[in-house]
LODREN-347026 format. One record per residue: x, y, z of N, C-alpha, C, CB in turn; residue in three letters; residue number from 1. Coordinates in steps of 0.1 Angstrom, whole numbers, plus 5000, padded with zeros to 4 digits. Atoms other than C-alpha are relative to their C-alpha. Glycine has a CB too. Layout:
<sites>
<site n_x="X" n_y="Y" n_z="Z" ca_x="X" ca_y="Y" ca_z="Z" c_x="X" c_y="Y" c_z="Z" cb_x="X" cb_y="Y" cb_z="Z" residuo="ALA" num="NUM"/>
...
</sites>
This chain:
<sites>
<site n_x="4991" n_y="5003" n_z="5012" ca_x="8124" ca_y="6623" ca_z="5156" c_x="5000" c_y="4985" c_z="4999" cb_x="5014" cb_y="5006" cb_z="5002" residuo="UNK" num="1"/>
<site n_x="5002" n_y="5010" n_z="5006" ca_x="8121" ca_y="6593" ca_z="5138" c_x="5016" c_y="4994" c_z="5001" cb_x="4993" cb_y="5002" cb_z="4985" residuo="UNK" num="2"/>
<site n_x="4986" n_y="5003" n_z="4995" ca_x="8155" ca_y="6574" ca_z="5146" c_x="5004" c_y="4981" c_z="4988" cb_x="4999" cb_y="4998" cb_z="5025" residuo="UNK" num="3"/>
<site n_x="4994" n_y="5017" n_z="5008" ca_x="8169" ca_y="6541" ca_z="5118" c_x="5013" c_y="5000" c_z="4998" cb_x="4995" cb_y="4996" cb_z="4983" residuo="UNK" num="4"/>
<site n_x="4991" n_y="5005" n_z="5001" ca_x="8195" ca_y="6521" ca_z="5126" c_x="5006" c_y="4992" c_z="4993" cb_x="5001" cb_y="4999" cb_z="5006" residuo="UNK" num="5"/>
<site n_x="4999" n_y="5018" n_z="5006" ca_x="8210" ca_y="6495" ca_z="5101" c_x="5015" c_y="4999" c_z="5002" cb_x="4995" cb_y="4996" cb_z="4981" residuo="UNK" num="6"/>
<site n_x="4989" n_y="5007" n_z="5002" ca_x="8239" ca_y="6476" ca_z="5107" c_x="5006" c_y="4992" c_z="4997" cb_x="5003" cb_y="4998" cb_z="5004" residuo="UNK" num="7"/>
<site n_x="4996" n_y="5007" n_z="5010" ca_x="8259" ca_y="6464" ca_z="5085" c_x="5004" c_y="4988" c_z="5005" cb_x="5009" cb_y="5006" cb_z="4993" residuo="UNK" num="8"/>
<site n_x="4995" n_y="5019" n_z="4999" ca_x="8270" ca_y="6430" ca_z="5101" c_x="4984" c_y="4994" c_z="4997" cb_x="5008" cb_y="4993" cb_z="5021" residuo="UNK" num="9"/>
<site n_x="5016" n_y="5009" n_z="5005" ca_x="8228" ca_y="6425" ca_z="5096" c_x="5001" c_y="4998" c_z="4984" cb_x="4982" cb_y="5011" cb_z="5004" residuo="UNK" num="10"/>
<site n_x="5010" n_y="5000" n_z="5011" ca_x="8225" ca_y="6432" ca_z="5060" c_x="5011" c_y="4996" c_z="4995" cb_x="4991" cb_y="5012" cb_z="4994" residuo="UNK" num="11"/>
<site n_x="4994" n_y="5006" n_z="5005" ca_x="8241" ca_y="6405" ca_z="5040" c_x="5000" c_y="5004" c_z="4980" cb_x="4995" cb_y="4988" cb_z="5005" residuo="UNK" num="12"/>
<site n_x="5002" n_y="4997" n_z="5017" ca_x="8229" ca_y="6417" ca_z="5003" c_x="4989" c_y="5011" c_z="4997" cb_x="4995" cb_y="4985" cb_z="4991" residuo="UNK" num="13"/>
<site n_x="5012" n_y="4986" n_z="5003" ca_x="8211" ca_y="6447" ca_z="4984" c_x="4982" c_y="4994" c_z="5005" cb_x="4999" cb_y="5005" cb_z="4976" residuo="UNK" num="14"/>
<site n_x="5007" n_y="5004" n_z="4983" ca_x="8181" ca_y="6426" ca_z="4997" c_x="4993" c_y="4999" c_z="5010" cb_x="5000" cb_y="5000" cb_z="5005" residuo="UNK" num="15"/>
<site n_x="5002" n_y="4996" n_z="4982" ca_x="8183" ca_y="6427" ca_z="5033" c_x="5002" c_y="5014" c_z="4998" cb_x="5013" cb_y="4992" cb_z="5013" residuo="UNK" num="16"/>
<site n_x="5002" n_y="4989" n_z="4995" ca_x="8189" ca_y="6462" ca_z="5029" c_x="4991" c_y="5005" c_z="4995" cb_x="5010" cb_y="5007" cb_z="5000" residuo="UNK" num="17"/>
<site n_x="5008" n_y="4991" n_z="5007" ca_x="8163" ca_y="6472" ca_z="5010" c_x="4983" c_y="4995" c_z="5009" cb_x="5002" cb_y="4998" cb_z="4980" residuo="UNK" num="18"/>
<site n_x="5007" n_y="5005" n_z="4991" ca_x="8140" ca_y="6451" ca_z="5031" c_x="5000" c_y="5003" c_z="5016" cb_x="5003" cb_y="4989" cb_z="4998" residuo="UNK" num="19"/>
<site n_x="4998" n_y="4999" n_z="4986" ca_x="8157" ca_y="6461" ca_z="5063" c_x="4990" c_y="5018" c_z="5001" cb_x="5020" cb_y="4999" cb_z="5004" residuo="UNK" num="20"/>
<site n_x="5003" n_y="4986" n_z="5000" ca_x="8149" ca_y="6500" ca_z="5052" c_x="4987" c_y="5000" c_z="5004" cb_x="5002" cb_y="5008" cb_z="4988" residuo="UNK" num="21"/>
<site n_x="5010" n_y="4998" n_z="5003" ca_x="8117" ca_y="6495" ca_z="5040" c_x="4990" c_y="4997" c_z="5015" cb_x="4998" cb_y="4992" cb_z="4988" residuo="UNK" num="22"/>
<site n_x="5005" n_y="5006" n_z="4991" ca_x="8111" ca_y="6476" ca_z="5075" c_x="4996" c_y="5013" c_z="5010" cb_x="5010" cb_y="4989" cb_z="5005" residuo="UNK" num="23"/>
<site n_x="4989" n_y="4991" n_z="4993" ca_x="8128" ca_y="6506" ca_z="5096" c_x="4989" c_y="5013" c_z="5001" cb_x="5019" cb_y="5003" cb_z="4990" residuo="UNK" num="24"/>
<site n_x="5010" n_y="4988" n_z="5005" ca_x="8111" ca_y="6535" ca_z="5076" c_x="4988" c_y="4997" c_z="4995" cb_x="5005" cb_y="5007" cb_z="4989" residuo="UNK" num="25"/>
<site n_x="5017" n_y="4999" n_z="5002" ca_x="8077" ca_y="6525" ca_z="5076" c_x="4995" c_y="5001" c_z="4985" cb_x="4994" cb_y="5014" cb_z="5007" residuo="UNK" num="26"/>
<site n_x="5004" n_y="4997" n_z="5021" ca_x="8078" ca_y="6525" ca_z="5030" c_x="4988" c_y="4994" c_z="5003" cb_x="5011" cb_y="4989" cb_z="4983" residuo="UNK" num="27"/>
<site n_x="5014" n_y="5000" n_z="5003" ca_x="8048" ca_y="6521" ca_z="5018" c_x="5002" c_y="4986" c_z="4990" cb_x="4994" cb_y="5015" cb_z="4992" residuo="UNK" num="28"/>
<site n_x="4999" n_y="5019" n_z="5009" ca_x="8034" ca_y="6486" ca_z="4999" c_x="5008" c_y="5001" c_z="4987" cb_x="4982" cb_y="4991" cb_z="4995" residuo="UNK" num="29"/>
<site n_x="4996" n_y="5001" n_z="5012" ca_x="8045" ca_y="6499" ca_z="4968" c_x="5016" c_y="5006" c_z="4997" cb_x="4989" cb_y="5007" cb_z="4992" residuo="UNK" num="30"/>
<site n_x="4987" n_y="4996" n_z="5002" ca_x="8082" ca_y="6505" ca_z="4973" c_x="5006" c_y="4990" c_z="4994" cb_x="5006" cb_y="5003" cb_z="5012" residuo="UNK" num="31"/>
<site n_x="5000" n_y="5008" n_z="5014" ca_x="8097" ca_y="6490" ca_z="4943" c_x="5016" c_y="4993" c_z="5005" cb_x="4999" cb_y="5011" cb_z="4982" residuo="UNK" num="32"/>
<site n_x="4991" n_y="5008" n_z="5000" ca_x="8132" ca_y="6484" ca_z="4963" c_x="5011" c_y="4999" c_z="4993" cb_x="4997" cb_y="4991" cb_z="5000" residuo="UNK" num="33"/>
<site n_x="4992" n_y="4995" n_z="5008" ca_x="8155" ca_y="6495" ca_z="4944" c_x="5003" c_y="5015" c_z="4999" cb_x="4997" cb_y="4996" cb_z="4990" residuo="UNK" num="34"/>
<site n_x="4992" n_y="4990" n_z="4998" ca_x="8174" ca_y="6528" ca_z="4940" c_x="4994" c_y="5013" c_z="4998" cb_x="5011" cb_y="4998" cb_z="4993" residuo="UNK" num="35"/>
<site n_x="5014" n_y="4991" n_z="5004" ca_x="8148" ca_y="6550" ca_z="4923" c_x="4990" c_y="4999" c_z="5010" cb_x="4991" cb_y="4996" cb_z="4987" residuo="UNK" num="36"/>
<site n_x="5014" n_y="4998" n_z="4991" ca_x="8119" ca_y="6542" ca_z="4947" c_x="5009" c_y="5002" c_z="5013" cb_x="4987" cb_y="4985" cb_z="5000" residuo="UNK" num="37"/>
<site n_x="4994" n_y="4998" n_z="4989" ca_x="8146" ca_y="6545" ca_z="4976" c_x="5000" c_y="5019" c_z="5002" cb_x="5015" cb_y="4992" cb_z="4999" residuo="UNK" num="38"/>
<site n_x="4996" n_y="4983" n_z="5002" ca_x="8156" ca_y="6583" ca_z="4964" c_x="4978" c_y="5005" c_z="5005" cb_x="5008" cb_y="5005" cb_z="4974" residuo="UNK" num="39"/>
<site n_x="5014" n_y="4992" n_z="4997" ca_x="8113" ca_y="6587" ca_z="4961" c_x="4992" c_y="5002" c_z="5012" cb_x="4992" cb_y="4996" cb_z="4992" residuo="UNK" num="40"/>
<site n_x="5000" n_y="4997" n_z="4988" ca_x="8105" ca_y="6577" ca_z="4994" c_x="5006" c_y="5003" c_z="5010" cb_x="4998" cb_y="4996" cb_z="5002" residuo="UNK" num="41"/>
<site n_x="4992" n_y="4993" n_z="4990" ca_x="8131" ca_y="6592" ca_z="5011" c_x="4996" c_y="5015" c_z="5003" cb_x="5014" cb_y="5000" cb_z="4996" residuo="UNK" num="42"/>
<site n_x="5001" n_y="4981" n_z="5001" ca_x="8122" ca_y="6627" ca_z="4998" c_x="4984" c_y="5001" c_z="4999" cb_x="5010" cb_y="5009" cb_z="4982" residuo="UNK" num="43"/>
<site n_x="5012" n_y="4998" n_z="4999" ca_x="8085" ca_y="6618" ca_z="5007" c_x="4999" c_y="5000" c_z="5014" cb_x="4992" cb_y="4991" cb_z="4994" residuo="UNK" num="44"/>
<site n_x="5000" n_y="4998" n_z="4985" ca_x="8093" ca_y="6613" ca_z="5042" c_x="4998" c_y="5012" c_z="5010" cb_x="5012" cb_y="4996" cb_z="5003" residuo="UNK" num="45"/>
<site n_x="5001" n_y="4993" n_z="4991" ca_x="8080" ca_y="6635" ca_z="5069" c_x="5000" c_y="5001" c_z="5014" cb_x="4994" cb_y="5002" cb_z="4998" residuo="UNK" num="46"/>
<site n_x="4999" n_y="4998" n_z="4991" ca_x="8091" ca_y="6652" ca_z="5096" c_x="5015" c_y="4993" c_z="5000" cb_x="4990" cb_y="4997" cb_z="5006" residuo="UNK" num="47"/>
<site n_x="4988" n_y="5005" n_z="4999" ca_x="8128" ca_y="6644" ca_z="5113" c_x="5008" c_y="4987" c_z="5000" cb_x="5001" cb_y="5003" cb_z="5007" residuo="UNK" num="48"/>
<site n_x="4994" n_y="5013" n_z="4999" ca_x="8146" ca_y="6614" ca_z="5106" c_x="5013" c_y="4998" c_z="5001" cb_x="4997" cb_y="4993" cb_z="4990" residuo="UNK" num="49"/>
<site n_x="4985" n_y="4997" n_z="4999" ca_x="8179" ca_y="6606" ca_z="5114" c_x="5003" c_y="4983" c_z="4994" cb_x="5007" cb_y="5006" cb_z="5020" residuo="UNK" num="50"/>
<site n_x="4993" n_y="5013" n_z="5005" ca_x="8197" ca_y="6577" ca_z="5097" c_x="5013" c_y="4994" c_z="4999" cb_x="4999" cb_y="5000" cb_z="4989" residuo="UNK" num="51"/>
<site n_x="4988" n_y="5006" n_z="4992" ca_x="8227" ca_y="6558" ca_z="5114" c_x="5001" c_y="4989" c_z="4992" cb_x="4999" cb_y="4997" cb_z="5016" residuo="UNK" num="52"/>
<site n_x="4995" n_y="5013" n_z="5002" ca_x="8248" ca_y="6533" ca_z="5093" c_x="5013" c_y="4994" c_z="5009" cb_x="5002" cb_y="5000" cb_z="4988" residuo="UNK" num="53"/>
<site n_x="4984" n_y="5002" n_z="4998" ca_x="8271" ca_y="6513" ca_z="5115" c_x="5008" c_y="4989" c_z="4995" cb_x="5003" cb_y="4999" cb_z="5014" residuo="UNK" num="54"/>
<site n_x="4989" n_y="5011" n_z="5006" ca_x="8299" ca_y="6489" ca_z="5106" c_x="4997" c_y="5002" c_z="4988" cb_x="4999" cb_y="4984" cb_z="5004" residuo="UNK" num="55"/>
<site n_x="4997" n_y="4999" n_z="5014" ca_x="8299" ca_y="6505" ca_z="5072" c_x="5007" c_y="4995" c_z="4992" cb_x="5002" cb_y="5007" cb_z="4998" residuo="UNK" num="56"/>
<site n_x="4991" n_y="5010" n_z="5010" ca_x="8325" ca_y="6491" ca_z="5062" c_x="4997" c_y="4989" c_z="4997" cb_x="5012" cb_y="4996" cb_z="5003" residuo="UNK" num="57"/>
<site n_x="5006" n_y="5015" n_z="5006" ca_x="8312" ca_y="6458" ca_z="5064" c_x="4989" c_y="5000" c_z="4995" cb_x="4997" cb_y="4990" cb_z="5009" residuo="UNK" num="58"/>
<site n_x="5017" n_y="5002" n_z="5012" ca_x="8278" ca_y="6467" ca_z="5045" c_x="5008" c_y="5001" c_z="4986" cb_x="4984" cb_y="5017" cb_z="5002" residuo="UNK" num="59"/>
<site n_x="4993" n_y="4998" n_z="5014" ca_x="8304" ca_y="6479" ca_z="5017" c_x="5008" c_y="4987" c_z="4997" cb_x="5010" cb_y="5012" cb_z="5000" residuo="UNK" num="60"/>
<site n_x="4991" n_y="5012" n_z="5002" ca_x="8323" ca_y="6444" ca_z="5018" c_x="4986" c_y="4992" c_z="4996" cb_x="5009" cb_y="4993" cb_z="5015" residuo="UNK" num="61"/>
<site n_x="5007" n_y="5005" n_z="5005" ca_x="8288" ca_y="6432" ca_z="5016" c_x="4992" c_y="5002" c_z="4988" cb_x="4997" cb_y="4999" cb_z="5007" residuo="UNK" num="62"/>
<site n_x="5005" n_y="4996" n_z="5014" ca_x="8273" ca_y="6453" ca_z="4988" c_x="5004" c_y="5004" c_z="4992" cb_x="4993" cb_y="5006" cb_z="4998" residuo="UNK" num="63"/>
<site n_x="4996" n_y="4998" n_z="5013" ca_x="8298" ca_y="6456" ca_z="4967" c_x="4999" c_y="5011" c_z="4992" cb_x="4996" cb_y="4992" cb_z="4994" residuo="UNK" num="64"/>
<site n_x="4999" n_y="4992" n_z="5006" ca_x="8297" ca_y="6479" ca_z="4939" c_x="4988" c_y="5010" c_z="5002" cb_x="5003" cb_y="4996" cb_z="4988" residuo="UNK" num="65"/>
<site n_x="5014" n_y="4994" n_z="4995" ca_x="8260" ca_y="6487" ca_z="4950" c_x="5003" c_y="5011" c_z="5011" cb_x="4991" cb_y="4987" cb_z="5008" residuo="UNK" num="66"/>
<site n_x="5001" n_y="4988" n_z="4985" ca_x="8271" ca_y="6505" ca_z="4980" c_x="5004" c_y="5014" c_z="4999" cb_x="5009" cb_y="4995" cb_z="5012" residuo="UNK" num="67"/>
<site n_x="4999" n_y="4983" n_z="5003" ca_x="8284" ca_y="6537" ca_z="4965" c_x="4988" c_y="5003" c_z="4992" cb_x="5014" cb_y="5006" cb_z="4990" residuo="UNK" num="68"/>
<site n_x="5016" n_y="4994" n_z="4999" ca_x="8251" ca_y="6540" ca_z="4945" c_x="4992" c_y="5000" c_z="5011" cb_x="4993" cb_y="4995" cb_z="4991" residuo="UNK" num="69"/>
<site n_x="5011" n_y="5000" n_z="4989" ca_x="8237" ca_y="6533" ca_z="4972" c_x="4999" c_y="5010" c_z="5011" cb_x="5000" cb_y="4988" cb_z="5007" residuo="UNK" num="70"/>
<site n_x="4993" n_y="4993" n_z="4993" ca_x="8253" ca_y="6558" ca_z="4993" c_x="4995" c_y="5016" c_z="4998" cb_x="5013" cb_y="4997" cb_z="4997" residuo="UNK" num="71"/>
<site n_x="5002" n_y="4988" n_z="5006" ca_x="8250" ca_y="6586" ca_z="4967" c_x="4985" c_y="5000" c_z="5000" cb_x="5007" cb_y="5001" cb_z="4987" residuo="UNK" num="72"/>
<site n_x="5013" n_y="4999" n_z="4999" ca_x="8214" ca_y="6581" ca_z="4966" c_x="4995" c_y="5005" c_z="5014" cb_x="4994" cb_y="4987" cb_z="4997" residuo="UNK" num="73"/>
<site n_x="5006" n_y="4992" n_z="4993" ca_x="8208" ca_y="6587" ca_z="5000" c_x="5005" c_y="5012" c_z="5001" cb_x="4998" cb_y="4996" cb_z="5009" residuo="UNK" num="74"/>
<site n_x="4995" n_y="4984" n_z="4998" ca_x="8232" ca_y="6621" ca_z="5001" c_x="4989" c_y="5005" c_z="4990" cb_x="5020" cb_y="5005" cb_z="4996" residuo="UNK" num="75"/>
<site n_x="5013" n_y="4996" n_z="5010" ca_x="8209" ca_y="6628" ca_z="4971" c_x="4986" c_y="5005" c_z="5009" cb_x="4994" cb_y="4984" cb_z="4990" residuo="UNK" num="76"/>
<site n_x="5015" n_y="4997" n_z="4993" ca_x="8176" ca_y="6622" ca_z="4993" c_x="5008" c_y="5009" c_z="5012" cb_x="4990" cb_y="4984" cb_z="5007" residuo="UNK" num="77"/>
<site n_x="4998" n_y="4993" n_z="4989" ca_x="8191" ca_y="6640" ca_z="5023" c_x="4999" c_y="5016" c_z="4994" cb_x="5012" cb_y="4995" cb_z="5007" residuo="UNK" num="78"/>
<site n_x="5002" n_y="4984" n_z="5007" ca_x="8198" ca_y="6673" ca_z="5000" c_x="4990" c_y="5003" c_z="4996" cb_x="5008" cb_y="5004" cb_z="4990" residuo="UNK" num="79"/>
<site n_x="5011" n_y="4997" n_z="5000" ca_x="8162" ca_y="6672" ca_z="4989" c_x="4988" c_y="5000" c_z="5004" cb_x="4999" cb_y="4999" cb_z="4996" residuo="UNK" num="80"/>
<site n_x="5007" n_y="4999" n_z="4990" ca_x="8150" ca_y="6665" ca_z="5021" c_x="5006" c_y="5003" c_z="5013" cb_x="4993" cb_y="4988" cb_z="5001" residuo="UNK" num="81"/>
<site n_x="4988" n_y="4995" n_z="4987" ca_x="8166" ca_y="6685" ca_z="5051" c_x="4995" c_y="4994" c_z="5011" cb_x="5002" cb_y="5017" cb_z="5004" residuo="UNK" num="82"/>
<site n_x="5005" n_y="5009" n_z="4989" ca_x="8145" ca_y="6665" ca_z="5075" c_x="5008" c_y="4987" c_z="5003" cb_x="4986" cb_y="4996" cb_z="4995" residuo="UNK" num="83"/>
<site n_x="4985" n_y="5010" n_z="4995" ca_x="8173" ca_y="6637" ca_z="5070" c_x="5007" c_y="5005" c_z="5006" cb_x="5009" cb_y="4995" cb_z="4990" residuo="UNK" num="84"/>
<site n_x="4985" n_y="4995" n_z="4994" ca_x="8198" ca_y="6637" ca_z="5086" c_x="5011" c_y="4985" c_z="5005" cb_x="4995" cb_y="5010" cb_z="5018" residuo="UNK" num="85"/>
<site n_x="4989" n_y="5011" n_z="5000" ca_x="8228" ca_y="6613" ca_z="5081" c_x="5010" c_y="4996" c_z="5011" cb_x="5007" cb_y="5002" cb_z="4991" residuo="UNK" num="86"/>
<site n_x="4981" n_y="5002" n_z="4988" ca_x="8259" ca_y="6597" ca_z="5102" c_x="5001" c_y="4984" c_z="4994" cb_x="4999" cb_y="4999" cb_z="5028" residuo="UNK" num="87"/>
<site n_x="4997" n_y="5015" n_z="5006" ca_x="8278" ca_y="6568" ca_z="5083" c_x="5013" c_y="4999" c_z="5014" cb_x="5007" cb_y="4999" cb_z="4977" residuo="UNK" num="88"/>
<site n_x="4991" n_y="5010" n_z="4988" ca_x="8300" ca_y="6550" ca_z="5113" c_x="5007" c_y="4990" c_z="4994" cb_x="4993" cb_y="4992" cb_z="5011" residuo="UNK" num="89"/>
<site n_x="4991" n_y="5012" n_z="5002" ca_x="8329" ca_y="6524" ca_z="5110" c_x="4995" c_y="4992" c_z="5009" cb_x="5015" cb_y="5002" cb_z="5001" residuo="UNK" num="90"/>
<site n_x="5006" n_y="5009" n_z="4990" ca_x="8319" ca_y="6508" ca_z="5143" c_x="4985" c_y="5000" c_z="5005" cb_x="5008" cb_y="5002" cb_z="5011" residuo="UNK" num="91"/>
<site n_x="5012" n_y="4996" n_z="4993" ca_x="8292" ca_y="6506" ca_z="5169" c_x="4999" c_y="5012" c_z="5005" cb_x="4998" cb_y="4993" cb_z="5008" residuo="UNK" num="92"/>
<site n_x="5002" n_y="4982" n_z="4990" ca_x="8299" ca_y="6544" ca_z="5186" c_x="4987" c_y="5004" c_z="4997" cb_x="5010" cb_y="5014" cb_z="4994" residuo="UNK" num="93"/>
<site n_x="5017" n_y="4990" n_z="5001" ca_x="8264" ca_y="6558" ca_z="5184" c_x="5001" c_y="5012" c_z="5010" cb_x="4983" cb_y="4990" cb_z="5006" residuo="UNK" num="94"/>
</sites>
């Protein structure tokens, strides 16, 4: 199982997170980084992946209004890929 961690005291702006993903999950050169090509390679992804955000709260202090689309996009990719598999965290607990 494929295992990505991002934590939010790293990712300062949409960004670093879209940079951090792309880093994380192996995207492909033509990941456009943005919310549409996030949803498309999520639900191109194979095989198990599990996707751990911690200190959420602080990625949402940091992305702002971004971060509930951003949010909803991946529950999106997760429901049309059951190979996700989510856990949003307040702290470090893993």
């Amino acid at each position: 199982m494929r295992v990505c961690v991002l934590d939010g005291r790293k990712i300062e702006d949409v960004k670093s997170l879209h940079n951090e993903l792309a880093s994380l999950l192996e995207f492909p050169d033509w990941y456009g980084k943005n919310l549409d090509a996030l949803h498309d390679c999520l639900t191109d992804l194979e095989g198990e992946t599990e996707i751990r955000f911690l200190y959420q709260d602080i990625l949402k202090e940091h992305l702002g209004d971004y971060f509930e689309k951003f949010i909803k996009v991946i529950q999106m990719s997760v429901k049309d890929n059951t190979g996700i598999h989510l856990f949003l965290q307040e702290n470090d607990t893993l």
